[in-house]
C-alpha positions in Angstrom: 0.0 0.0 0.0 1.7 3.4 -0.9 0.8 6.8 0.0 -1.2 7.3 -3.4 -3.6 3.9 -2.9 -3.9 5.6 1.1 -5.1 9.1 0.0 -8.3 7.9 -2.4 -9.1 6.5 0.7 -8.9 9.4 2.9 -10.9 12.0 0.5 -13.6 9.5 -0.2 -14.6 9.3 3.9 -13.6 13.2 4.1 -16.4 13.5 1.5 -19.1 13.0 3.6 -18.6 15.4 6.3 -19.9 18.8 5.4 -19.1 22.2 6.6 -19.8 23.6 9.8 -19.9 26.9 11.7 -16.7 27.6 13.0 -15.0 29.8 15.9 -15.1 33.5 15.1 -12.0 34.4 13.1 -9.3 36.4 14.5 -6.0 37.9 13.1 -3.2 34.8 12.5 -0.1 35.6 14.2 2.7 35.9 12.0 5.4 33.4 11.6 7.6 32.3 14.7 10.4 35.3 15.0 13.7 34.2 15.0 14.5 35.4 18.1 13.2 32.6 20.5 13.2 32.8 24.6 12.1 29.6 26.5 11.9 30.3 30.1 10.6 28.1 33.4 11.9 24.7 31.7 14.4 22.4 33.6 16.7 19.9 31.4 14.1 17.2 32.5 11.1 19.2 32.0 12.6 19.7 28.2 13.3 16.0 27.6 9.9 15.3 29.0 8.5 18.1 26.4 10.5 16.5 23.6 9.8 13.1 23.8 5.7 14.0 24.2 6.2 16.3 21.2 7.9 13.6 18.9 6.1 10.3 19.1 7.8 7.6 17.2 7.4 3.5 17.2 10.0 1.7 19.8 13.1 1.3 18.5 12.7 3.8 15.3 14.0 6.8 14.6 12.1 10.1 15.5 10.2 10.8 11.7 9.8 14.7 10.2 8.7 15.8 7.3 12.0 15.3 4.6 10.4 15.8 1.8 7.6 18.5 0.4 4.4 18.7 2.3 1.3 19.6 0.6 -2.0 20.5 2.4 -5.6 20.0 1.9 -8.3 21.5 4.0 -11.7 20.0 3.8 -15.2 21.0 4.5 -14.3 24.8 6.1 -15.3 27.8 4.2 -13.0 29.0 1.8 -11.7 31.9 4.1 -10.8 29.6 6.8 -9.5 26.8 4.5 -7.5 29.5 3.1 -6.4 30.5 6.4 -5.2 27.2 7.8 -3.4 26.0 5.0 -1.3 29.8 4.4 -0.3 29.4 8.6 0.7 25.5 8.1 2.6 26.9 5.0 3.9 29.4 7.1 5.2 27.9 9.7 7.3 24.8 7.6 8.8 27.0 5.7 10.2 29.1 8.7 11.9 25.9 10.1 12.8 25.3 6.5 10.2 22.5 5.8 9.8 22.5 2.3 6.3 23.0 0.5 5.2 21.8 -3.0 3.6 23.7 -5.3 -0.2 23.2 -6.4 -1.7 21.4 -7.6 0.1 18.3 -5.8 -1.1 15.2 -3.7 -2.1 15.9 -0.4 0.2 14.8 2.5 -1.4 17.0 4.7 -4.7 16.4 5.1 -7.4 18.0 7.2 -11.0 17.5 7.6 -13.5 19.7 9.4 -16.8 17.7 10.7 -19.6 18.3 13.4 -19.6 14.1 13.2 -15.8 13.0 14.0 -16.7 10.4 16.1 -18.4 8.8 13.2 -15.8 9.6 10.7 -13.0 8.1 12.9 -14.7 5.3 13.4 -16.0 4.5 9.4 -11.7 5.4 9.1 -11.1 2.5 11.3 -13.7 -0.1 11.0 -13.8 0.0 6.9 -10.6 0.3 5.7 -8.5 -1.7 8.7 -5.7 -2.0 6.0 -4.6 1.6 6.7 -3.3 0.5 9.9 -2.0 -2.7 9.5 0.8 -1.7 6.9 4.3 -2.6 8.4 5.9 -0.6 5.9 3.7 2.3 7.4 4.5 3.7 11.1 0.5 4.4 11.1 -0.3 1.6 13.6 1.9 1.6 17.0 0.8 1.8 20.8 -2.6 2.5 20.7 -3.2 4.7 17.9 -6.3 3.6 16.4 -7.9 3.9 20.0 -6.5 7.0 20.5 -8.1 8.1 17.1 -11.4 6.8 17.9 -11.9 8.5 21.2 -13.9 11.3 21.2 -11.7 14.9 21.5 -11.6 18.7 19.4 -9.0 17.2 17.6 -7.9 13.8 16.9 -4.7 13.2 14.2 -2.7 9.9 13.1 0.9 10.5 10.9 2.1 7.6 8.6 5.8 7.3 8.8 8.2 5.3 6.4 11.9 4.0 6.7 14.2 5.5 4.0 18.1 6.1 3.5 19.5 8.9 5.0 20.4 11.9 3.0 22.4 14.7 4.7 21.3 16.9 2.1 18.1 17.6 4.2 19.1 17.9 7.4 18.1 21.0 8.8 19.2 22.9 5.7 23.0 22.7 6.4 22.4 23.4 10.3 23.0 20.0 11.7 24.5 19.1 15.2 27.1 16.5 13.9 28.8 16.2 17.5 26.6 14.9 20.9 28.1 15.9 24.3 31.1 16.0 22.2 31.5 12.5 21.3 31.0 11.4 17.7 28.5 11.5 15.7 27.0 7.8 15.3 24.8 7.9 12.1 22.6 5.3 10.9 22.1 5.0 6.8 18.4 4.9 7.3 16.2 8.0 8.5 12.3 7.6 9.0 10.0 9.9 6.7 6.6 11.3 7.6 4.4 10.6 4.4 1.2 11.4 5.3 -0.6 13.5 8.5 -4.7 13.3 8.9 -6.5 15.1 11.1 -10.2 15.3 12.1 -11.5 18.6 13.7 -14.6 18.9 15.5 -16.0 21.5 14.8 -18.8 21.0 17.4 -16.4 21.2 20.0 -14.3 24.3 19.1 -16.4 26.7 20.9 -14.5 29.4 22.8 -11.6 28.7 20.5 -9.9 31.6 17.8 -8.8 30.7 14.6 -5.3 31.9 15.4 -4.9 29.4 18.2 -6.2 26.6 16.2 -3.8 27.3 13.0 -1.3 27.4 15.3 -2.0 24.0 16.6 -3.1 22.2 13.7 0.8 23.6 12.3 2.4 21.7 15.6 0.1 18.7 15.1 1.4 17.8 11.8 4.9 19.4 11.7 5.7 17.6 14.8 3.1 14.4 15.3 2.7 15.1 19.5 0.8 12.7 21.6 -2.7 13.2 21.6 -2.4 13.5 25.3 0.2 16.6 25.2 -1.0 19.9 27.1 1.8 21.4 28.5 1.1 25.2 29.5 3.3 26.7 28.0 2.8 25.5 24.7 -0.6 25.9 22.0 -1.3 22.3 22.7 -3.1 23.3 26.3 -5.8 25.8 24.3 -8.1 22.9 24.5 -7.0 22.2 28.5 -7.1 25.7 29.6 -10.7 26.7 27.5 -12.4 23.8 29.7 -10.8 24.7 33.1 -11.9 28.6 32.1 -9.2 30.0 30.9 -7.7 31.3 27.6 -4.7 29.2 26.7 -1.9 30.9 24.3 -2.6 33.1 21.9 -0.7 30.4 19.2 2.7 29.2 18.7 4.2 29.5 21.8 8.5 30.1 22.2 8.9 26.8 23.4 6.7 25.4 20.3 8.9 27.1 18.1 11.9 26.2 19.7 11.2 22.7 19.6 10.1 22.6 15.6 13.5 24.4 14.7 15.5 21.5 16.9 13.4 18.6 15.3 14.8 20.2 11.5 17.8 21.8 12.6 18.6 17.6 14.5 20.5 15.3 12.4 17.7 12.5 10.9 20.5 10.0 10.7 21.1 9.7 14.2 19.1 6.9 16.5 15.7 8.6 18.8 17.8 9.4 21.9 20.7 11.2 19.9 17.8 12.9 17.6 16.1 14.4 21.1 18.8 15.3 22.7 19.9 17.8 19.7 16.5 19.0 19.8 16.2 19.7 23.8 19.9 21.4 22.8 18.2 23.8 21.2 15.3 24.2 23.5 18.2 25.3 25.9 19.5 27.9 24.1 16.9 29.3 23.3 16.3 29.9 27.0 16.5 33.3 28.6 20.4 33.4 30.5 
C-alpha cells in the first residue's frame, strides 16, 4: 500500500462530512520570529517536552517531514480553509520545511466535521488496512484507539523508513557532535508521508482561529501525543478553554523552539541522539 492507494481512501470518507460553523476568526499571528526565549523549563522538563512532542514507534528513529508537504483543507469555508493552510505553509517554511507547489497530492490532510466520532470510526472499521501496513508507522501503541476516542482534535501521521540523505538535514544546520562525542549515524532516516486530522467542529467553541492554525501547524509538523497539554505550549488551548481559561494566543516560544530543533537535528542519528539535539536547542533558546 503506498501513499497514493492511502489518500483515495482518505478524501472519499472526508467526502461525507460537510461544513460547519466555526470559531469566530481572529487575526493569525505571524510566523515564529527568530529570536526565540524559553523560560521556566528544567533539562528534565525539556526531555519530558521533547519526547511527548515527537512520538515515534520503539526502537525507530524520530520521523519529520523530509520531503515537500502539501496541504488540503476540507469542509471549512474558503476563508478559513485559506487561512489554515497559508499558517501550516507558514510555519514549515520558517523551520525550513519545504512546501510543494499546487496542484500536488495531499500529504497533509485535514478534515472539518460536526460528526468525527463517526468519521474516525468508518476510518477504522472500513478500511483496517490503513493500519496494518508494516511498511507504514501508522499503527503503533494505541493509535487507532486514540483516534477513535472522542476529542476537538484527533490526528494519526504515517511514517516510512528510508536512506539517510544529509542533504536535508536542517538545511546545512546540523549538530554533527553529541556531548562532544562522535556523531554515530545510521544510513536509514524515518520519513513522515502522510498527516490526517479530524476537527470537531462542534467542539471548538470558545476557540480563535489563530490558536487553532497554530495548533493544527504543531500537530502535523511535529506528530505530539494526543495526550500533550503542556502550559506553555498551543497544545493546552483545549485544557485551559475547559478549566476557564484562555490558553496561548498560538505558537508559543517553546513550540517554536522545539520545531526548529526537530529540522535543525540530524535524521540519521538513533531517537535518543535525535532528542537530545532537539532539547539542545530548546536550551539555548532559554533566557540566561
Amino acid at each position: 500500500m503506498t501513499t497514493l492507494t492511502i489518500l483515495p481512501l482518505l478524501l472519499a470518507l472526508a467526502g461525507t462530512a460537510s461544513a460547519q460553523q466555526a470559531p469566530a476568526p481572529v487575526a493569525v499571528p505571524t510566523a515564529p520570529d527568530a529570536d526565540i526565549v524559553v523560560q521556566h523549563r528544567t533539562d528534565a522538563a525539556i526531555a519530558r517536552m521533547v519526547d511527548a512532542m515527537t512520538q515515534t514507534r520503539h526502537g525507530f528513529q524520530v520521523a519529520r517531514w523530509n520531503e515537500a508537504i502539501c496541504p488540503l483543507v476540507l469542509d471549512l469555508d474558503p476563508l478559513h480553509t485559506a487561512l489554515i493552510d497559508e499558517r501550516i505553509v507558514a510555519v514549515a517554511k520558517s523551520v525550513d520545511v519545504p512546501v510543494a507547489t499546487k496542484p500536488c497530492a495531499p500529504s497533509v490532510v485535514i478534515v472539518a466535521t460536526a460528526d468525527a466520532d463517526a468519521l474516525a470510526k468508518a476510518l477504522v472499521d472500513q478500511h483496517p488496512g490503513l493500519f496494518g501496513d508494516p511498511a507504514y508507522g501508522i499503527r503503533h501503541g494505541n493509535t487507532i484507539t486514540d483516534l477513535k476516542a472522542s476529542r476537538p482534535v484527533r490526528w494519526i501521521n504515517a511514517t516510512r523508513t528510508g536512506g539517510a540523505d544529509s542533504r536535508r538535514i536542517g538545511a546545512g544546520n546540523a549538530l554533527n557532535t553529541y556531548n562532544g562525542g562522535s556523531r554515530i549515524a545510521h544510513t536509514t532516516r524515518e520519513n513522515t508521508v502522510l498527516s490526517l486530522v479530524i476537527v470537531d467542529t462542534a467542539r471548538l467553541s470558545h476557540i480563535t482561529w489563530g490558536q487553532l492554525a497554530d495548533y493544527l501547524s504543531l500537530v502535523t509538523l511535529a506528530n505530539p501525543a494526543l495526550s500533550v497539554a503542556a502550559p506553555d505550549s498551543v497544545m493546552s488551548i483545549f485544557a485551559t478553554r475547559d478549566a476557564g481559561g484562555r490558553g496561548p494566543a498560538g505558537l508559543t516560544p517553546a513550540d517554536t523552539a522545539l520545531l526548529q530543533g526537530l529540522y535543525r537535528s540530524d535524521s540519521s542519528l538513533g531517537s535518543g541522539m535525535q532528542r537530545a539535539q532537539i532539547a539542545d536547542q530548546i536550551k539555548k533558546a532559554r533566557k540566561p
